[in-house]
Backbone as a printed PyTorch tensor [residue, N CA C, xyz], in Angstrom:
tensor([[[ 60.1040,  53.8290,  -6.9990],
         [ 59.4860,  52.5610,  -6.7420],
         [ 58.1390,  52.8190,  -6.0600]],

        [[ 57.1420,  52.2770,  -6.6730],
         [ 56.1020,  52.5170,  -6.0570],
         [ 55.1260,  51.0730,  -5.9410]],

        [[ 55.0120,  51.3580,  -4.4720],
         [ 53.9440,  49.5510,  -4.2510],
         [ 52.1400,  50.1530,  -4.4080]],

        [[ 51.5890,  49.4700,  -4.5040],
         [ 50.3440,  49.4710,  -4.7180],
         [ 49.7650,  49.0080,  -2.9420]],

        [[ 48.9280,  49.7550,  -2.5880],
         [ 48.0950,  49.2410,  -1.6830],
         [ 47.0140,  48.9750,  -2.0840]],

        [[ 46.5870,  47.6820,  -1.6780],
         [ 45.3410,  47.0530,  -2.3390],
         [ 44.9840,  45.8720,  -0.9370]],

        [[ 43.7270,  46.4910,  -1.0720],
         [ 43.2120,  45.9780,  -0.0420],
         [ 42.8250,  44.2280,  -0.5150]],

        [[ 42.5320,  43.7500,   0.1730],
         [ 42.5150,  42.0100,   0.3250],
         [ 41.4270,  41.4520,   1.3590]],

        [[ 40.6850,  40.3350,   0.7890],
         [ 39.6250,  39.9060,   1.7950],
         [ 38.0810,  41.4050,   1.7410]],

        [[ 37.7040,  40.5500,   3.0980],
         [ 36.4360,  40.6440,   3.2870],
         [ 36.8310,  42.0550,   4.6120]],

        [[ 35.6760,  43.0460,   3.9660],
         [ 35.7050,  43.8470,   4.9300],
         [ 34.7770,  43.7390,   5.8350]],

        [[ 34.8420,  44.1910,   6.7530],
         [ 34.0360,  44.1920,   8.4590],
         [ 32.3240,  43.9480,   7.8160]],

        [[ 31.7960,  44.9300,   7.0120],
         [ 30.7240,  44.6990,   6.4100],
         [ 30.3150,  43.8850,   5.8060]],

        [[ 31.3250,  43.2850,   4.8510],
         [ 30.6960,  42.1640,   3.9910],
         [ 30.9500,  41.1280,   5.1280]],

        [[ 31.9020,  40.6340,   6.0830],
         [ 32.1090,  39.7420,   6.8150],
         [ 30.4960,  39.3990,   7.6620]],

        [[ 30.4320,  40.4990,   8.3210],
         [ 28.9480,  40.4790,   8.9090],
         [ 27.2820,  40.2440,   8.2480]],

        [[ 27.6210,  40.3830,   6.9730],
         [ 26.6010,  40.3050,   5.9110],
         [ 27.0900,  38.6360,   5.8200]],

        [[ 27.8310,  38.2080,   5.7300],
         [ 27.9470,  36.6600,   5.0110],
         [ 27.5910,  35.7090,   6.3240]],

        [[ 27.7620,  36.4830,   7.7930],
         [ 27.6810,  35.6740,   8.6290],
         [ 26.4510,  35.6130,   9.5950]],

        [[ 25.5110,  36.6800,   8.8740],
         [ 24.1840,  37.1820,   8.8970],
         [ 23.2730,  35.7940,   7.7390]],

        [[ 23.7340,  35.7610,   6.7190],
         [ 23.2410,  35.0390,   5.5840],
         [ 23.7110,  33.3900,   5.8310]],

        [[ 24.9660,  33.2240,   6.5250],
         [ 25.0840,  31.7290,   7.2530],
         [ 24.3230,  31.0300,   8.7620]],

        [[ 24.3630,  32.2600,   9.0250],
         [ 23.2690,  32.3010,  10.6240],
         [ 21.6290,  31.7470,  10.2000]],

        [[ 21.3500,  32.9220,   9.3720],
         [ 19.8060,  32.6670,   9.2390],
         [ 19.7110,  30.9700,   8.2680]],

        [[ 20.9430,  30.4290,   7.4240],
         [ 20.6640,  28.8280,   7.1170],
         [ 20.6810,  27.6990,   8.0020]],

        [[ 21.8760,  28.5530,   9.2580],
         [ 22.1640,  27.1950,  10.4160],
         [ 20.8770,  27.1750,  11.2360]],

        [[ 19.8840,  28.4920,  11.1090],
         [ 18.9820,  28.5760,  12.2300],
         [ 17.6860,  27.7020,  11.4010]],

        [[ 17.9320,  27.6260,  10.5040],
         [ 15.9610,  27.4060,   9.4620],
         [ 16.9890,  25.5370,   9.3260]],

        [[ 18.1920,  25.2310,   9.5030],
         [ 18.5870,  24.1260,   9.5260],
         [ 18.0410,  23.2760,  10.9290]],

        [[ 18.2460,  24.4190,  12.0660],
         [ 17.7970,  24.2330,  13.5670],
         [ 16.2860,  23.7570,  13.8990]],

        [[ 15.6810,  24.0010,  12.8870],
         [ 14.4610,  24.0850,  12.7090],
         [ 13.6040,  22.9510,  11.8730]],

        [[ 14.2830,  22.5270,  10.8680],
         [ 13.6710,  21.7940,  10.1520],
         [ 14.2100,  20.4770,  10.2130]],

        [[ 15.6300,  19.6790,  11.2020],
         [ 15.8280,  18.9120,  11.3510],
         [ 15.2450,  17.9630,  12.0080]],

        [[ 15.0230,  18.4880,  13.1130],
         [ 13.6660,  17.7540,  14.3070],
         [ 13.0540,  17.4140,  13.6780]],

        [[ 12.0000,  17.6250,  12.4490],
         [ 10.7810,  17.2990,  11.9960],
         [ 10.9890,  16.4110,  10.6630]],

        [[ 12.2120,  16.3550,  10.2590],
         [ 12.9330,  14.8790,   9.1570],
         [ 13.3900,  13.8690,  10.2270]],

        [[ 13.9030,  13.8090,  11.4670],
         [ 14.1780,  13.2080,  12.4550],
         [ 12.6830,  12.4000,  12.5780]],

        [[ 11.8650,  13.6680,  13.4990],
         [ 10.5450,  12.6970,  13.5520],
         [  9.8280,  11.3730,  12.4560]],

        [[  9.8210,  12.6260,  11.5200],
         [  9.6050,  12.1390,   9.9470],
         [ 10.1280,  10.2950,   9.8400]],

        [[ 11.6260,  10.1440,  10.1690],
         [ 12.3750,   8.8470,  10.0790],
         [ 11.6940,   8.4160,  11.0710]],

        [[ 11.8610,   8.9610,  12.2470],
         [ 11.1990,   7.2710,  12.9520],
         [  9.6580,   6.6610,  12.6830]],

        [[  8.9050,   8.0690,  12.4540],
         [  7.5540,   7.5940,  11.8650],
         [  7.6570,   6.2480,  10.7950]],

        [[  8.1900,   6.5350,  10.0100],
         [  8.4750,   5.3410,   8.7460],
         [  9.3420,   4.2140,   9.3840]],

        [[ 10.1120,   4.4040,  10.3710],
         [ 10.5210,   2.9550,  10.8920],
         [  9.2550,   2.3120,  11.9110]],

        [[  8.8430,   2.9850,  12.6540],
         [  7.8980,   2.7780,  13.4140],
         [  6.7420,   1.6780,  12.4910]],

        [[  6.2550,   2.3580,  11.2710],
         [  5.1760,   1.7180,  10.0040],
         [  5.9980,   0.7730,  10.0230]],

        [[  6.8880,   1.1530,   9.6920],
         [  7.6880,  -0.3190,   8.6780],
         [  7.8450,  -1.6810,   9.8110]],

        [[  8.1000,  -1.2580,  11.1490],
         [  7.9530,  -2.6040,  11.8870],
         [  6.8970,  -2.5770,  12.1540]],

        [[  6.4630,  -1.9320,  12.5340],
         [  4.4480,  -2.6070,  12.7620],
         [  4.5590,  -3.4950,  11.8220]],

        [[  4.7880,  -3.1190,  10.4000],
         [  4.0220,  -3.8390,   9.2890],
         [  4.7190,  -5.5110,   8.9080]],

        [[  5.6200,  -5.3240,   9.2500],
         [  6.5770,  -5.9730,   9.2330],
         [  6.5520,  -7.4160,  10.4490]],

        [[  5.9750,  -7.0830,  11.4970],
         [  5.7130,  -7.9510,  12.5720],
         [  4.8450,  -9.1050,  11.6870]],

        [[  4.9010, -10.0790,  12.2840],
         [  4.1250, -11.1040,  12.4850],
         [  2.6990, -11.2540,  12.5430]],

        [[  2.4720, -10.2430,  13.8160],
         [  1.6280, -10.9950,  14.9540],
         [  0.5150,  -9.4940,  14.2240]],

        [[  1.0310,  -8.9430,  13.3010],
         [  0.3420,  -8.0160,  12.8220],
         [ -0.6430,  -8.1570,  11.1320]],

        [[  0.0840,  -9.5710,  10.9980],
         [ -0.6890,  -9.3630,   9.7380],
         [ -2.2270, -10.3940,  10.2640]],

        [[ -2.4040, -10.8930,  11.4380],
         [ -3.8290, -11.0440,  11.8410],
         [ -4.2970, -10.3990,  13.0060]],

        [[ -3.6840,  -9.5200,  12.9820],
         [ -4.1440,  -8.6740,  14.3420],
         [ -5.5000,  -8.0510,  14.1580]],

        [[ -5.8570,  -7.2660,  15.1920],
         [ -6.8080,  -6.3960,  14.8720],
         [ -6.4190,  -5.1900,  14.9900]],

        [[ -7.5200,  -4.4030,  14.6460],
         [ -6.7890,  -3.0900,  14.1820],
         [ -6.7110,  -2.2230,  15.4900]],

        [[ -7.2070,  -2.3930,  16.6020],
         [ -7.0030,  -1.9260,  18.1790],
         [ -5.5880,  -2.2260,  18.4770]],

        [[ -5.5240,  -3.7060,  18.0540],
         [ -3.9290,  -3.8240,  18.3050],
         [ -3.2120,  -3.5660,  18.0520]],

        [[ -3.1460,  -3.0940,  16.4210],
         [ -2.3770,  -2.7350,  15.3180],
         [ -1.7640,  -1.3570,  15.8910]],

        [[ -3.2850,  -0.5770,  16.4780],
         [ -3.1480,   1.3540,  16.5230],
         [ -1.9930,   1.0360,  18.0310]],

        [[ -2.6420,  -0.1630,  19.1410],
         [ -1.6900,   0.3010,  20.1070],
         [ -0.1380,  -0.3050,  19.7360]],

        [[  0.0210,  -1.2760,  18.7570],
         [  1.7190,  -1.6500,  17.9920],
         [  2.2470,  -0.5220,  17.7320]],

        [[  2.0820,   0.4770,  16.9840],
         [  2.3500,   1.7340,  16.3540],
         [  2.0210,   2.5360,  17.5400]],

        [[  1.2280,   2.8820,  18.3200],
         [  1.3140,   3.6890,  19.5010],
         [  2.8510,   3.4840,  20.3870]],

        [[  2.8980,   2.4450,  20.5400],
         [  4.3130,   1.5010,  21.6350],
         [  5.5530,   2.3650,  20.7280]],

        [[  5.8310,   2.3990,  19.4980],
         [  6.2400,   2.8070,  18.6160],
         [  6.6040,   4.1220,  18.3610]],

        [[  5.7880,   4.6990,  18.4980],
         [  5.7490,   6.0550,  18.6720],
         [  6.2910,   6.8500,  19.8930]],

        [[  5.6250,   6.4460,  20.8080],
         [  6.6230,   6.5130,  22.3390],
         [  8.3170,   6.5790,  22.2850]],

        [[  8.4100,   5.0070,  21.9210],
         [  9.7920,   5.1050,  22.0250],
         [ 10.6170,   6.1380,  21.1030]],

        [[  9.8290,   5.9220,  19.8790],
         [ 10.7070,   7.1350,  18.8800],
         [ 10.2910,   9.1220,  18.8190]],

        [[  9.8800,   8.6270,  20.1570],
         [  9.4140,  10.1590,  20.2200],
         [  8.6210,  10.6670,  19.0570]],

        [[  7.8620,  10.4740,  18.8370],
         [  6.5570,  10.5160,  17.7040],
         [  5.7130,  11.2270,  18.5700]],

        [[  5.4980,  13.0990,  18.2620],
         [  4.4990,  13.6960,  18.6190],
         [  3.3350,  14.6450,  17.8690]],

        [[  3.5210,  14.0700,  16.8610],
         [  2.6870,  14.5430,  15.7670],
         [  1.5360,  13.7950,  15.3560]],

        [[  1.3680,  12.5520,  15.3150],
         [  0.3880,  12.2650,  15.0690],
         [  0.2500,  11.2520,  15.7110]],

        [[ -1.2660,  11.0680,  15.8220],
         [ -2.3760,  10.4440,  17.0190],
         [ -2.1890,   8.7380,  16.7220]],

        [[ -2.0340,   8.0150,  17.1270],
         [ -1.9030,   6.4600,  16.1120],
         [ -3.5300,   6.1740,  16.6570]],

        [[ -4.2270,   6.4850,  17.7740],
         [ -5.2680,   6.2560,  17.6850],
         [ -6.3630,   6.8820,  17.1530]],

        [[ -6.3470,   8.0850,  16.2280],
         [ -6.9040,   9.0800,  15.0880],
         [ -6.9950,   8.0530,  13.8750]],

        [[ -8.2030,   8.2570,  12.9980],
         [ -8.6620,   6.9020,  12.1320],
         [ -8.6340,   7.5390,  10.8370]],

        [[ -8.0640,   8.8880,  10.7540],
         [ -8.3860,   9.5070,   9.4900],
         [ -6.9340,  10.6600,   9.3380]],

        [[ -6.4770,  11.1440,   7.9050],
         [ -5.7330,  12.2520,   7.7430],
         [ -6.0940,  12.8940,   8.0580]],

        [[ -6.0810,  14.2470,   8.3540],
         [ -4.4770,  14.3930,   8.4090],
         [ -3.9710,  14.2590,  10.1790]],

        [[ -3.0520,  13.7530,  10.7490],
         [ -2.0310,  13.7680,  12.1650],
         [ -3.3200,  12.3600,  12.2330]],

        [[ -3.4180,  11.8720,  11.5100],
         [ -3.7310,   9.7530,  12.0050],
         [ -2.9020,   8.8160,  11.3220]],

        [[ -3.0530,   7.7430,  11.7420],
         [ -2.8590,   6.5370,  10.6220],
         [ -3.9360,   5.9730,  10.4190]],

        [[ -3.9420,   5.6260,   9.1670],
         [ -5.4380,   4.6440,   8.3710],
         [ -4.5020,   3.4970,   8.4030]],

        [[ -5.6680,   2.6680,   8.6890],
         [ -5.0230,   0.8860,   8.2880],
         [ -6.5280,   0.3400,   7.4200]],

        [[ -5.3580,   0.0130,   6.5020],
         [ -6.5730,  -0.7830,   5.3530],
         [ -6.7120,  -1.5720,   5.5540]],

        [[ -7.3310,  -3.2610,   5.0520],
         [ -7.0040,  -4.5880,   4.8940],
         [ -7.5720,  -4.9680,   3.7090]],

        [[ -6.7040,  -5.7040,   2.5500],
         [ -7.3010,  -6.1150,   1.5530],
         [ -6.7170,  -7.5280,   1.2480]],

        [[ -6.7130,  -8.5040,   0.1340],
         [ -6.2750,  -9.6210,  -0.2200],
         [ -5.0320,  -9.5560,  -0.4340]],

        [[ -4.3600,  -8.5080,  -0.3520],
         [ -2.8180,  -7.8360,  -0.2440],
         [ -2.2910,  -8.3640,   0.3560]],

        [[ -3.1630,  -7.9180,   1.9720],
         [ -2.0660,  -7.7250,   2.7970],
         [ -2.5820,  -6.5360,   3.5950]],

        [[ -1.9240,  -5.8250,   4.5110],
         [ -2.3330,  -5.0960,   5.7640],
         [ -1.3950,  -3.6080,   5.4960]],

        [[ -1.6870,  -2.3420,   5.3020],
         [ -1.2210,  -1.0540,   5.0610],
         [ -1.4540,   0.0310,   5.7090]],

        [[ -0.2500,   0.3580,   6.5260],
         [ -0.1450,   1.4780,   7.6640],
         [ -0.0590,   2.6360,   6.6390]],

        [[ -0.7030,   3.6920,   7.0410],
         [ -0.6260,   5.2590,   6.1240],
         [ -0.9940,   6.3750,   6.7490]],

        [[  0.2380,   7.2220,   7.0250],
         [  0.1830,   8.2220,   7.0690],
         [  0.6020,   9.3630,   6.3800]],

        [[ -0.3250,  10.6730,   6.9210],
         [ -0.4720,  12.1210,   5.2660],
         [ -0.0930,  12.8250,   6.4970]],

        [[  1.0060,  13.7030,   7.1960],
         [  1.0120,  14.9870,   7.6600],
         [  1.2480,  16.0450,   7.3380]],

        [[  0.8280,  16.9600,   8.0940],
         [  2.1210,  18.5380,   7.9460],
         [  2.7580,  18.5610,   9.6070]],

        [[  4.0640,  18.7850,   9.4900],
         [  4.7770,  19.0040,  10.2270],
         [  4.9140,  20.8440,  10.5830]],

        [[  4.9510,  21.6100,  12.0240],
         [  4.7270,  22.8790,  11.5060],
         [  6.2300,  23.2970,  12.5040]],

        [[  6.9300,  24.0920,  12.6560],
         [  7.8410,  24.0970,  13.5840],
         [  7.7270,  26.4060,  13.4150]],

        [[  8.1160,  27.0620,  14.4020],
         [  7.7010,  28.2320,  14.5740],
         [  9.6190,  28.6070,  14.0760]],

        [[  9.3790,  29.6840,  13.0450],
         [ 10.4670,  30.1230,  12.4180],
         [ 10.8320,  31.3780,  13.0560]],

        [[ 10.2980,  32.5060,  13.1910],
         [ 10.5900,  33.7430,  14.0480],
         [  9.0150,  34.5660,  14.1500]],

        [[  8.2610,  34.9980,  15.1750],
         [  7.1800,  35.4840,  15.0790],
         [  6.0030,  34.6740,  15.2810]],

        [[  5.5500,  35.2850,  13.6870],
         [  4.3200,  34.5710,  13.4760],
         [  4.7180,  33.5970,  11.8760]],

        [[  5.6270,  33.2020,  11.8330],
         [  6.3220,  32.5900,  10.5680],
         [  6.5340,  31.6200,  10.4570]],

        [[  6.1160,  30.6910,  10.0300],
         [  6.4150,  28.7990,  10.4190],
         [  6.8820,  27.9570,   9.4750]],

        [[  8.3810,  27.0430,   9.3730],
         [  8.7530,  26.1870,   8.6400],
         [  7.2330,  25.2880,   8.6240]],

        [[  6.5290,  24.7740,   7.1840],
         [  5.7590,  24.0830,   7.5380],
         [  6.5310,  22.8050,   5.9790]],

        [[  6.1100,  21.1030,   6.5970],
         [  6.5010,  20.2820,   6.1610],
         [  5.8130,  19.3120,   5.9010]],

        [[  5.3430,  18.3340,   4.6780],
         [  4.4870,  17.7230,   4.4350],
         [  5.1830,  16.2660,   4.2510]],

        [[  5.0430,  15.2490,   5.1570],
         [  4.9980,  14.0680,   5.0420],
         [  3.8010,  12.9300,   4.7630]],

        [[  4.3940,  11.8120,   4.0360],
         [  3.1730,  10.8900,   3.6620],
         [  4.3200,   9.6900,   3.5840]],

        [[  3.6390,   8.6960,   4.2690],
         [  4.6630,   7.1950,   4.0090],
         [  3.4130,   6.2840,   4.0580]],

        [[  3.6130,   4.9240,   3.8040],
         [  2.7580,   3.9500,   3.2410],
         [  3.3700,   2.6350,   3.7440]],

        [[  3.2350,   1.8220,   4.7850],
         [  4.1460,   0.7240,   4.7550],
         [  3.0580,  -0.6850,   4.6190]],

        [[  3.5360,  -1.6270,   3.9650],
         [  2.4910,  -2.7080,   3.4990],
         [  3.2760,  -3.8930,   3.6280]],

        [[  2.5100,  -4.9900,   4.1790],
         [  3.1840,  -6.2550,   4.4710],
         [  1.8450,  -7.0680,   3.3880]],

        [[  2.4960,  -7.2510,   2.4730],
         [  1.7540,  -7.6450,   1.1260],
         [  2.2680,  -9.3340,   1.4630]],

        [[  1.7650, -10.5790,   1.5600],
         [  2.2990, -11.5610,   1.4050],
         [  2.8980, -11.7220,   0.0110]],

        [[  4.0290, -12.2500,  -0.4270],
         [  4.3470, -12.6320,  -1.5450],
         [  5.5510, -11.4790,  -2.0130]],

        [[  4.9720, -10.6220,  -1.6570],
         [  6.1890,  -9.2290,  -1.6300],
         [  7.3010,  -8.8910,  -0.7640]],

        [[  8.2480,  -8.1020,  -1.3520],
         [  9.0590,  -7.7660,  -0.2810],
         [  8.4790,  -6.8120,   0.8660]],

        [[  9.2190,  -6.9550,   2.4090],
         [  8.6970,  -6.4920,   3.4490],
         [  9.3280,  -5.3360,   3.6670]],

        [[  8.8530,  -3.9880,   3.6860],
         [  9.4470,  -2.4610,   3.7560],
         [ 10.7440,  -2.8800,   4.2120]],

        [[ 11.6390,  -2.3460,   4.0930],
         [ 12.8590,  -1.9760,   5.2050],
         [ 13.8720,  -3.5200,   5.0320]],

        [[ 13.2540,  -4.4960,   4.8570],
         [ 13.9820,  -5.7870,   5.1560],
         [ 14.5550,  -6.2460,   3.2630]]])
């Protein structure tokens, strides 16, 4: 009678290799969440500015400090709401539309070294009379 020994599973090496290769996804995960986080409140932030009232005759001083107030609370540290141009500003247009918050970033977050997750956001929020209102 003879049994077979046969080994089974993951040896010490491959174990450490797979948990080497799950490490370095949870860490670049560690990394790039903060800046889709930011990312969301930026676009809620637009979307109620735009969305207010008291914003579709405002002026645009008022508008930058609505979206400034905004930013604060949602921890928004990437871009300037009082900066008048892309990239890390918001532009506000005004046309027969309606009134349009816009922002173009890169998001940069430091990966190991000199190596950087870098991330490109752009959102657009518009309180068009006659149209639907972002978010609502």
């Amino acid at each position: 009678m003879s049994l077979r020994n046969r080994q089974h599973g993951l040896t010490l090496m491959g174990f450490v290799i797979v948990l080497i290769v799950v490490g370095f996804f949870a860490y670049m995960a560690m990394r790039l969440i903060p800046m889709y986080n930011e990312y969301s409140s930026v676009v809620k932030s637009l979307d109620e500015v735009a969305k207010d009232p008291i914003a579709a005759n405002a002026e645009e001083i008022k508008l930058r400090d609505m979206v400034s107030r905004h930013f604060e609370t949602g921890y928004v540290s990437s871009i300037d709401p009082m900066k008048k141009a892309y990239p890390d500003g918001v532009v506000i247009k005004r046309s027969s539309e309606g009134t349009s918050l816009s922002v173009n970033y890169d998001a940069k977050a430091p990966l190991f070294y000199n190596v950087f997750l870098v991330a490109h956001f752009e959102h657009t929020a518009t309180n068009a009379p006659g149209k639907p209102i972002p978010g609502g």
